[in-house]
C-alpha positions as CSV (number, residue, x, y, z in Angstrom):
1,X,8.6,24.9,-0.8
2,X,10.1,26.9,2.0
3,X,13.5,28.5,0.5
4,X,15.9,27.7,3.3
5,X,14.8,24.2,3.9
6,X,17.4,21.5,3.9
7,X,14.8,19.1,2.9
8,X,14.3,18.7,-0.6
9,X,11.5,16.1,-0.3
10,X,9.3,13.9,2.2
11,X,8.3,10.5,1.4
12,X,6.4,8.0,3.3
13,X,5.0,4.7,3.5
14,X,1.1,4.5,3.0
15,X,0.1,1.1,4.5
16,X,-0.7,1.7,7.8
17,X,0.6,5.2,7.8
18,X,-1.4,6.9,5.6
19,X,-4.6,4.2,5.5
20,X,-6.1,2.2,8.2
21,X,-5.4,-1.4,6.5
22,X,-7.2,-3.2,9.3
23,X,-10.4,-1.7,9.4
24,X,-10.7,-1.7,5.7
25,X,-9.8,-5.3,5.6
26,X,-12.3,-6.4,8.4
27,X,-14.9,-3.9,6.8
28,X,-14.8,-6.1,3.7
29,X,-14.6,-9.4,5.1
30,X,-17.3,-8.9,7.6
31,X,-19.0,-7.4,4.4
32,X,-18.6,-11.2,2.5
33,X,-19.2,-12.8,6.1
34,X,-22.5,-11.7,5.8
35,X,-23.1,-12.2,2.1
36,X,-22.1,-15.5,2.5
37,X,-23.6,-16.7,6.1
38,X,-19.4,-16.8,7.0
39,X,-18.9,-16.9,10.9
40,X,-15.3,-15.7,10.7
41,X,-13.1,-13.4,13.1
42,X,-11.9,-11.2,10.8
43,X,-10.0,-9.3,13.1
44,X,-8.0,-12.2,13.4
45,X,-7.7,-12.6,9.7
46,X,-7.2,-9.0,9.0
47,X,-3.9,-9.8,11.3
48,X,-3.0,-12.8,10.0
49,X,-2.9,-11.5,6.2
50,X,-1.0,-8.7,7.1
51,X,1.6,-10.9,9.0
52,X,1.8,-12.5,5.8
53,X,3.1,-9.5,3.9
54,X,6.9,-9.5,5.4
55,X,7.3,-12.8,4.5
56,X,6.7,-12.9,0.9
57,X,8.2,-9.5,0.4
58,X,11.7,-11.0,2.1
59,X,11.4,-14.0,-0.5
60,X,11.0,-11.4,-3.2
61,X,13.4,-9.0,-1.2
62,X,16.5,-12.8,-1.1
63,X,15.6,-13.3,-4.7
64,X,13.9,-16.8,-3.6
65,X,10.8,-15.8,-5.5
66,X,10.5,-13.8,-8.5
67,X,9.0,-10.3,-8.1
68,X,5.2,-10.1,-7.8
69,X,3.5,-7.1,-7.4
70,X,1.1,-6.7,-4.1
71,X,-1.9,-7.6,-5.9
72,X,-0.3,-11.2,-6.3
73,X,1.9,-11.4,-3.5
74,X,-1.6,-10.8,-1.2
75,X,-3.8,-13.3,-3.8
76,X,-0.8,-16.2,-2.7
77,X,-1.1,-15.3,0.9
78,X,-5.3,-15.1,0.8
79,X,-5.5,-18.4,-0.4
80,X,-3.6,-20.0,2.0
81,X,-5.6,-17.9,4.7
82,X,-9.0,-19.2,2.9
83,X,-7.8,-23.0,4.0
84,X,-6.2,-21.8,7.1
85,X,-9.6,-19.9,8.3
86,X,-11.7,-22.7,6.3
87,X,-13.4,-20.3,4.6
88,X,-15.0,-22.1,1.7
89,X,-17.1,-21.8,-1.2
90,X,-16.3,-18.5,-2.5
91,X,-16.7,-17.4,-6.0
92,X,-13.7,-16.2,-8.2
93,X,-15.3,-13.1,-8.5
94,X,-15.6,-13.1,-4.4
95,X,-12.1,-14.0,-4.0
96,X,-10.7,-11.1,-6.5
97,X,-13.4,-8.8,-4.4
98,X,-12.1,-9.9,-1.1
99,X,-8.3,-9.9,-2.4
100,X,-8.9,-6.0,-3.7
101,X,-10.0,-5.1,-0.4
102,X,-6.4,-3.2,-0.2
103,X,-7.8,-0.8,-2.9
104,X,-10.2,0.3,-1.3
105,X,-8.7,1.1,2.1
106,X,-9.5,4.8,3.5
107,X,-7.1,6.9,5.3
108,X,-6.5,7.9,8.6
109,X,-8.3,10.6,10.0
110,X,-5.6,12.8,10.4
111,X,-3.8,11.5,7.5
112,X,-5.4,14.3,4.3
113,X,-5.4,17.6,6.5
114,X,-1.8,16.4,7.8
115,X,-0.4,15.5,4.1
116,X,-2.7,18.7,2.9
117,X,-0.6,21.0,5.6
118,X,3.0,19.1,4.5
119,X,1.9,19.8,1.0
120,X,2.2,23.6,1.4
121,X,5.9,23.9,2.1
122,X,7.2,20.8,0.9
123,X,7.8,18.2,-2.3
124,X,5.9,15.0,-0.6
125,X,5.3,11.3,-2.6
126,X,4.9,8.2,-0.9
127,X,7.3,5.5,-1.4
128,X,5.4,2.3,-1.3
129,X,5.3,-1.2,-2.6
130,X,2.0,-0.6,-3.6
131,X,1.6,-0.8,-7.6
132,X,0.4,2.3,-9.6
133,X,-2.8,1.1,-9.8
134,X,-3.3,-0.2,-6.5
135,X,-2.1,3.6,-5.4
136,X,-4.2,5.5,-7.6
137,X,-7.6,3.3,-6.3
138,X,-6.5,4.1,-2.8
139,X,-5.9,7.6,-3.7
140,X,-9.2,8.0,-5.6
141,X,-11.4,7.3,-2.6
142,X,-10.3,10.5,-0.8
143,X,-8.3,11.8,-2.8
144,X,-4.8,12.5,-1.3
145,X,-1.1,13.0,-1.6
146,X,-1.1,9.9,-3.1
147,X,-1.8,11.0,-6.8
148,X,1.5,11.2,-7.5
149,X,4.4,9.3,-5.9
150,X,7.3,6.3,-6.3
151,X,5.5,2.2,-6.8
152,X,8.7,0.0,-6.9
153,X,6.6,-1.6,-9.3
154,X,9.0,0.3,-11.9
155,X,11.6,-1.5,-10.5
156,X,10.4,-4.6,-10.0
157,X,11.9,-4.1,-6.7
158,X,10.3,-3.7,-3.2
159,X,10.9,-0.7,-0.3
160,X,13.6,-1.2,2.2
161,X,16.2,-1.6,-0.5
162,X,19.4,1.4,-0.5
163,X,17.8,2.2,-3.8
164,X,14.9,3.6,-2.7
165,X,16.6,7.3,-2.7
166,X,18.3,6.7,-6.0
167,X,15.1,5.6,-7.4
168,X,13.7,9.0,-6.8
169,X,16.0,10.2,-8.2
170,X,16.1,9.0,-11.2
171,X,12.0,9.7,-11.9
172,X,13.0,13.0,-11.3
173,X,10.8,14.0,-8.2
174,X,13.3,15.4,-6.1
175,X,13.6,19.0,-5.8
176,X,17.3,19.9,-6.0
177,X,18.9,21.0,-3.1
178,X,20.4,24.4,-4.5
179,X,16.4,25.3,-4.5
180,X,15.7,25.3,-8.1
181,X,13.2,22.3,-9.7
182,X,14.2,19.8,-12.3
């Protein structure tokens, strides 16, 4: 940590900042396209999945719905793009595959020697609505920043909430701003 920083900590947001979402999720459904003779545009799915996300997380977000984590808040949104798409006759065991697709995403290719370089003089975590296990797959395939960070899976809450800070707070992973660590 530099000693006369004002900034005690950077956090940021890993879907789409940190790893390419929509490659990953084409890669893997092109993958199950040809597995399963599927003529599907999957850049078109990868896009409509992801334009799926806001809206469930605003149900959870208005209290509507009660909080999921990603993993099921994507699962509810995949099955509706299965019918939507007409994508049918997958296996359970395809559908969990093709759901965990988000696991297995890999970063940008700026994304580890920028983190790596941000590392150096300063506390960094990402914030995410990822779970803790959905972060530490990700994390494991090249592996990152990532290892260690905030999942409002703790508070059964999602990002985007004025909590966010305080949440950091209270797992402790702020430095303090009079320099010293907690």
């Amino acid at each position: 940590m530099m000693p006369d920083s004002p900034v005690d900590a950077l956090v940021f947001d890993v879907f789409g900042t940190v790893v390419d979402w929509r490659s990953g999720v084409i890669r893997g459904g092109t993958r199950l396209g040809e597995s399963n003779n599927l003529d599907i545009d999957w850049p078109a799915f990868a896009e409509a999945w992801r334009e799926e996300y806001r809206p469930s997380l605003d149900q959870v977000r208005r209290g509507e719905i009660a909080w999921r984590n990603l993993d099921t808040l994507h699962r509810e949104s995949l099955e509706e793009l299965l019918d939507r798409f007409d994508i049918q006759g997958l296996t359970e065991t395809e559908t969990i595959h093709l759901n965990r697709v988000w696991h297995r995403l890999d970063p940008w290719p700026d994304a580890i020697p920028g983190l790596t370089r941000l590392k150096k003089q300063h506390v960094i975590a990402p914030l995410s609505n990822g779970h803790v296990r959905l972060l530490t797959e990700v994390a494991r395939r090249k592996p990152t920043a990532l290892a260690v960070g905030g999942s409002r899976q703790n508070q059964h809450k999602n990002t985007g909430q004025p909590t966010d800070i305080q949440a950091f707070n209270n797992l402790r992973l702020l430095v303090k701003t009079n320099g010293g660590s907690e």
